[in-house]
FILO-43456 format. One record per residue (C-alpha): x, y, z; residue in one letter. Coordinates in steps of 0.5 Angstrom, whole numbers, plus 500, padded with zeros to 3 digits. Layout:
BEGIN
XYZA ...
***
This chain:
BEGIN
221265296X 224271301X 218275298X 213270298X 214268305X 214276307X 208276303X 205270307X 207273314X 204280312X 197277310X 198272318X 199279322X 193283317X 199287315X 198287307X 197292303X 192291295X 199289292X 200284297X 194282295X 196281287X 202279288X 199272291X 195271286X 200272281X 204267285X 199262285X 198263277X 206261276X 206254273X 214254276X 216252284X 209250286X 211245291X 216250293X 211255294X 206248297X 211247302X 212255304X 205257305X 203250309X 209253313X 205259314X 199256316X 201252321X 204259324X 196261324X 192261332X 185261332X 185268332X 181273327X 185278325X 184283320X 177284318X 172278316X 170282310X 177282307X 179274309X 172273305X 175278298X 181274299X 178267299X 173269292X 179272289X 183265290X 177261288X 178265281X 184263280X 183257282X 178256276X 180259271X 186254272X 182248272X 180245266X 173246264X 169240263X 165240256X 158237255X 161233250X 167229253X 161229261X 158225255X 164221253X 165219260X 157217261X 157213255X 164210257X 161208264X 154205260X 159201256X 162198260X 155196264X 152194258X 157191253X 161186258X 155183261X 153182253X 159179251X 158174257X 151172255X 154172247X 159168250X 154163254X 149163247X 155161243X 158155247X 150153249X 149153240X 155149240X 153145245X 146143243X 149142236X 153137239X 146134242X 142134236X 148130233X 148125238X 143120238X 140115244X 136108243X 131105248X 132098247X 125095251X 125087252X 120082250X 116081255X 116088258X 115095257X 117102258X 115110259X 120115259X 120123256X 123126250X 128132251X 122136248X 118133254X 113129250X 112122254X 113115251X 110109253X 114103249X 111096248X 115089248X 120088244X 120096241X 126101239X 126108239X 132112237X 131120238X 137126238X 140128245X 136135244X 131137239X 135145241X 134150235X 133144230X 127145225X 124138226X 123133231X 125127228X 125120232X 125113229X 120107232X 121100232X 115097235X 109099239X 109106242X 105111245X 105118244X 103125247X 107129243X 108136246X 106142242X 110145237X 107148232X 115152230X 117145230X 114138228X 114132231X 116126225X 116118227X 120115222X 118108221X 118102217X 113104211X 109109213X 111115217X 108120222X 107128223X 104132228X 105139232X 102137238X 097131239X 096123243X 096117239X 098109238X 103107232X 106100232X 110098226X 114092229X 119090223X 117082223X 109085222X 105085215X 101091218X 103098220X 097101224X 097108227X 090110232X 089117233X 087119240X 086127240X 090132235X 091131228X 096127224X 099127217X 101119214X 106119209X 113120208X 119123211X 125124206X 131127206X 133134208X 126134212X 121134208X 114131208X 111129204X 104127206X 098121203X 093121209X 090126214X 088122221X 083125225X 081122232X 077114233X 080113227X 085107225X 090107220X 093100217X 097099212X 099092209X 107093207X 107088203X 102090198X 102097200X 094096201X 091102206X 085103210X 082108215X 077106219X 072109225X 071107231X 067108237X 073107242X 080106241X 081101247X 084096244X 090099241X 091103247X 090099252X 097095253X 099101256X 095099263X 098092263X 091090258X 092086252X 085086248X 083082243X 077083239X 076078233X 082079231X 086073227X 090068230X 097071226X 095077230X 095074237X 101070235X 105075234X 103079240X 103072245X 110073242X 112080244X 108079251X 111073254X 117072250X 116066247X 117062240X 110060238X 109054233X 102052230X 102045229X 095044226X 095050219X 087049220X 089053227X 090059222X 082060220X 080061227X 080069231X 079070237X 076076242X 079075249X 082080254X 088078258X 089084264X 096084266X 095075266X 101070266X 102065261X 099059263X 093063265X 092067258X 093060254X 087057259X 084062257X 085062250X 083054250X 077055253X 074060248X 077057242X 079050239X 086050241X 091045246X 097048248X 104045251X 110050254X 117046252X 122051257X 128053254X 135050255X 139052261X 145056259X 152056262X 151062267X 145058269X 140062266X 134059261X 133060254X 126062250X 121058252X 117055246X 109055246X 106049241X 098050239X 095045236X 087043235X 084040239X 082033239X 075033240X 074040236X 069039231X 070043225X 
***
């Protein structure tokens, strides 16, 4: 340490000699005593003023000769580990986020998984009706007395199956990937995108399909998604099918008013049986209806009821055909309230026949 410290005095008086000089350098080149050697000439240096001594040119030889020695200690980065490094950084970038978003993905499948499993039912009753979206956005509109069931998410499923009980109104959004299925009771539905009136009520002889725009396959869905087709529906058509004889027909209008119209609060009957209007008083007010005069059966009636009471539709009934009428209001239950209302027909005493 004495010889370093002579060594370092020399060079802070400009006094040193060129073995002066390689003896620093091969003192620095020592893997032994650096702290010591640290400390010395840190001892030395704060001894230094601001001073020049000695010449400029050679503190400038001595400044390179330390910077190569200094090199030649540091340990070379190669190309290959500058590109391990980067990589390294890029990795973290770029995996850790990935490995969220798998995470987020996995836990989102799962979830809809679930979501599909579980299945939701809108219970609409008699005497009212209800609009609503589906998870796929497809907007429904239910009639009096309709049920539908349909999965809390149609997420990464290959169908969209729901089941209907009633009179339904469907704009099916559009997904040619992922059809659009309504089970009902008889005859199902499948479609990729279009607007159309379906009523299949469980009590009804008939189940009837009126496509708005679009196109619709009728048949059957069975197990394991799989469609198996008997009719293709085309816009102003209709589409019944008897249940009980399995009889089908398709028929070509010129508008669709009737089947459609209750979804603005009118009910259109155009020449249809009394059996049918029975069927839909039923559902409209909910009432009880009984015919006590079977002639009454032989009768059909064209009328249009535009969000009308009961009383006012029944006049109305009675003023266009022979038919007299009586309301027995239901009885009153303990919480106050009053049953079904029942609706007896008859004809008219002075009908002719």
């Amino acid at each position: 340490m004495n010889k370093t410290n002579q060594i370092l005095t020399n060079f802070r008086k400009g006094t040193y000699s060129k073995e002066d000089l390689n003896k620093l350098i091969n003192i620095l080149q020592l893997p032994v005593d650096e702290d010591s050697i640290d400390v010395s000439m840190f001892m030395h240096w704060g001894e230094c003023t601001d001073e020049l001594i000695g010449e400029e040119e050679h503190f400038q030889q001595i400044l390179a000769e330390i910077h190569h020695v200094i090199n030649l200690k540091a340990p070379k980065i190669t190309w290959s580990r500058r590109l391990y490094s980067g990589l390294s950084r890029v990795a973290a970038i770029i995996v850790i986020p990935l490995l969220i978003t798998l995470s987020v993905m996995i836990n989102q499948n799962l979830k809809d998984n679930k979501l599909a499993l579980l299945q939701n039912t809108v219970n609409v009753p008699l005497g009212s009706t209800s609009e609503f979206d589906l998870p796929d956005g497809t907007h429904v509109s239910l009639n009096a007395g309709s049920k539908l069931t349909y999965p809390m998410s149609f997420t990464n499923q290959s169908h969209r199956i729901v089941a209907l009980n009633g009179e339904g109104f469907f704009k099916v959004k559009k997904d040619k990937k992922c059809p659009f299925i309504v089970r009902m009771n008889g005859m199902d539905i499948r479609v990729t995108g279009t607007t159309f009136n379906a009523r299949a009520y469980s009590d009804e002889p008939n189940v009837t399909v009126a496509l708005v725009e679009g196109s619709v396959l009728l048949g059957k869905e069975t197990h394991g998604n799989t469609f198996e087709p008997s009719s293709e529906l085309h816009p102003m058509e209709v589409a019944v099918l008897n249940k009980a004889g399995k009889q089908f027909t398709l028929t070509k209008k010129s508008d669709l008013i009737k089947y459609t119209a209750w979804t603005q609060g009118i009910t259109v009957f155009d020449d249809d049986p009394i059996l049918d209007v029975i069927e839909k008083l039923q559902k409209l007010y909910n009432i009880r209806v009984v015919i006590q005069t079977n002639e009454l059966l032989q009768y059909r009636l064209t009328a249009t009821f535009i969000n009308e009471p009961l009383d006012r539709a029944l006049k109305i009934i009675s003023l266009s055909s022979p038919i007299n009428y009586h309301i027995i209001n239901g009885k009153q239950n303990n919480n106050g309230t009053y049953g079904q209302r029942t609706l007896v027909l008859r004809k008219a005493t002075n009908a002719k026949n």
